[in-house]
N, C-alpha and C positions, 0 to 999 in steps of 0.2 A: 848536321852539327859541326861546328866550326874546331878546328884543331888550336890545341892552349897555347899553340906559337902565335894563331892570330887572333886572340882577344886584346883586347887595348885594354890600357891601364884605366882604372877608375878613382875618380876623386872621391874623397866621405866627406861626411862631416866631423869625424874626430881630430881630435886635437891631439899634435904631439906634445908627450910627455915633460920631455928635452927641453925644448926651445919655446913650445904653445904655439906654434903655426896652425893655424885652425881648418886647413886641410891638408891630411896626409895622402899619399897616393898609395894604392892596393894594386898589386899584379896581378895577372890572373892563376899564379902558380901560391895567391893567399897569402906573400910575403907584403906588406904593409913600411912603406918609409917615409921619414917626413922629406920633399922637397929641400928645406932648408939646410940643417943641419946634418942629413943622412940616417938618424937615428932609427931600428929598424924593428919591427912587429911582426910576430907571427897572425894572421888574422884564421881561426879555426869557426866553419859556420857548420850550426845544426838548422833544423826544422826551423823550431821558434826561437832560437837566440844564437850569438856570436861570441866566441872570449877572445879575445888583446891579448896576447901571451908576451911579455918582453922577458929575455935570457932567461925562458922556461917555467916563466913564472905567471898562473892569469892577473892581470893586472885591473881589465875592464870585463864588462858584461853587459851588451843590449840586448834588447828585449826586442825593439822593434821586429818590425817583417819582412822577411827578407829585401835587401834592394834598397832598403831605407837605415841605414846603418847610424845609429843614434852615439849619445857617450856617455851613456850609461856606466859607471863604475861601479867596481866590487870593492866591496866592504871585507 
């Protein structure tokens, strides 16, 4: 198993908030930011879904399975 210093960053499919750059980039330490603007997400993943958390708050909600991160939003 690899150490979370060397996992490389991963692109989604979500869209920031901020600015709607339509790929944000996720760390491997879950922290979530758009490229762009800097604007910045907590990304919290379960089993079968994921919540967007911005300044503590869920914002989003996908369903997808894991690896395939959709943008899905909460209501």
């Amino acid at each position: 198993m690899l150490a979370e210093h060397e996992l490389d960053s991963e692109e989604t499919d979500l869209n920031c908030e901020a600015c709607g750059n339509e790929r944000i980039v996720v760390d491997p330490d879950g922290t979530a930011a758009c490229p762009d603007c800097r604007e910045t997400y907590a990304l919290v993943v379960h089993d079968e879904f994921a919540l967007i958390e911005t300044g503590g708050w869920t914002t989003r909600v996908t369903l997808e399975p894991s690896g395939e991160m959709g943008t899905g939003r909460a209501n």
